[in-house]
N, C-alpha and C positions, 0 to 999 in steps of 0.2 A: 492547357492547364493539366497538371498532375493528378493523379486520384490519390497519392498518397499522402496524408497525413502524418504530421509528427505526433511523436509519441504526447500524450498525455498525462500529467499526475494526479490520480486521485486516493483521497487520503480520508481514510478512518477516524477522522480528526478527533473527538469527543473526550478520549485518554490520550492523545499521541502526544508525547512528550519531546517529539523534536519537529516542531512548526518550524520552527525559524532553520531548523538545516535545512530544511525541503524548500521552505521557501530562496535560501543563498542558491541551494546548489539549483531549482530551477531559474532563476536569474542569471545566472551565468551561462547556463545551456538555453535561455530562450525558449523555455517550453512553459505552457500552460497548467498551473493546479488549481484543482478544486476540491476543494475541505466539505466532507459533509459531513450533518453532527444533527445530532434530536436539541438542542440545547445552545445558547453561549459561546458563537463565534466572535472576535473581533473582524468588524470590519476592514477594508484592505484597500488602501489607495491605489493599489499596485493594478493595472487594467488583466494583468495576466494572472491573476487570482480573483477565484470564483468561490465564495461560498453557499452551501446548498443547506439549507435546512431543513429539516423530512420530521412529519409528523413523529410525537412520541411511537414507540411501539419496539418492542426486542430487534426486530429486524429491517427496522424503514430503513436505515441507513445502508446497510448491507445489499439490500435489494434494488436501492438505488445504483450504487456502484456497478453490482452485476449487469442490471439495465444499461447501464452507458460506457462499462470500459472496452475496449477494443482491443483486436491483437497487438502485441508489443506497448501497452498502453503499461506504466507502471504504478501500481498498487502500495501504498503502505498501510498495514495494519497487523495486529496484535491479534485478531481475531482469528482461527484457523479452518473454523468451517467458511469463511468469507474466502482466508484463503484457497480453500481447495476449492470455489465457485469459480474465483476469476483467473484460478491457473486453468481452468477448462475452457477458457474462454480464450489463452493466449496471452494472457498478462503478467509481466514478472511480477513478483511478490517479495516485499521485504518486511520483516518485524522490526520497530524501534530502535532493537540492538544491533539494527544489521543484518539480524540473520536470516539469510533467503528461503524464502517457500518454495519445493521447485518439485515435479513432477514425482523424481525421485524421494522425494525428504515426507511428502507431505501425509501419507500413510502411515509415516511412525507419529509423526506429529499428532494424528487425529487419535490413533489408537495411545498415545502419551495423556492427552486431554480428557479419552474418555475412562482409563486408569485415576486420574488422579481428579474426576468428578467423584469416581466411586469411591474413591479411599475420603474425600471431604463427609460423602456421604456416611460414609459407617464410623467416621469418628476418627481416623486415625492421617488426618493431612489437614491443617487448618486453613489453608486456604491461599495463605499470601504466599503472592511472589517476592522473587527479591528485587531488594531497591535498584533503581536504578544509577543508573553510576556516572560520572565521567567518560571514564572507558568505552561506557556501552554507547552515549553522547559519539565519540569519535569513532568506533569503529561505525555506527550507525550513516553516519556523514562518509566515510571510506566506499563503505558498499554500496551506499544510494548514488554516488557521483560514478562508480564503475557501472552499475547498474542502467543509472539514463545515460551513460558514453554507450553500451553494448545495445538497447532498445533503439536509440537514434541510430546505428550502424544496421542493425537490425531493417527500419523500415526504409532508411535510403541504397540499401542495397538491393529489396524488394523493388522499390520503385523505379534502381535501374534497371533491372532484369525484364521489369512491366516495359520500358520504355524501348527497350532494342527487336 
């Protein structure tokens, strides 16, 4: 028997506004997601979907995920100090729109976050982001299905290198 596992999807479900891509594009690649959320999951007939629901609190959901993702495991959320937990951990990381959290990115990213908490705070950034889009819908579905192609190449390349 193998020690390798395929990769797994877990998802910052609570705001993610693309369930249903994550759930096509894991359907077709045959891998496993579990949605965790403080709140208001739909249920899921599908046996390869798992949802987790974790006590209210700022950060149950997050510290679940960090707790259970594994290397090459992929992560969707919008959250960026989440993301910079579970890229320490070995986990690609995608936002909503697609766009990847990656070792490289994620230090502008935190220092972008913590700029524009303090410009909400002194008054001059109100707050919202922008709508989400279309666009942001597809290209989102582009980089999550590149992303679990490269994570599965990722861990069955691992486990043939284990194996020889």
């Amino acid at each position: 028997m193998s020690d390798s596992k395929a990769p797994q999807i877990l998802v910052d479900a609570d705001a993610c506004p693309v369930k249903a891509e994550i759930a096509r594009v894991a359907e077709r690649h045959q891998l496993s997601v579990v949605y965790v959320a403080n709140f208001g999951l739909r249920p899921s007939r599908d046996p390869m979907v798992t949802n987790v629901m974790v006590p209210q609190g700022a950060d149950a959901a997050d510290d679940w995920i960090v707790d259970h993702v594994r290397d090459n495991d992929v992560v969707v959320t919008a959250d960026i100090p989440l993301a910079s937990r579970v890229l320490e951990k070995g986990a690609h990381v995608l936002g909503p729109t697609g766009e990847p959290f990656t070792d490289h990115s994620i230090g502008v990213a935190l220092a972008m976050r913590e700029l524009k908490q303090h410009l909400r705070e002194v008054g001059e950034h109100n707050g919202h982001n922008p709508a989400f889009t279309q666009k942001d819908r597809a290209n989102f579905l582009q980089k999550f299905d590149e992303t679990v192609f490269r994570a599965k190449r990722l861990v069955n390349r691992a486990s043939a290198s284990r194996s020889r």
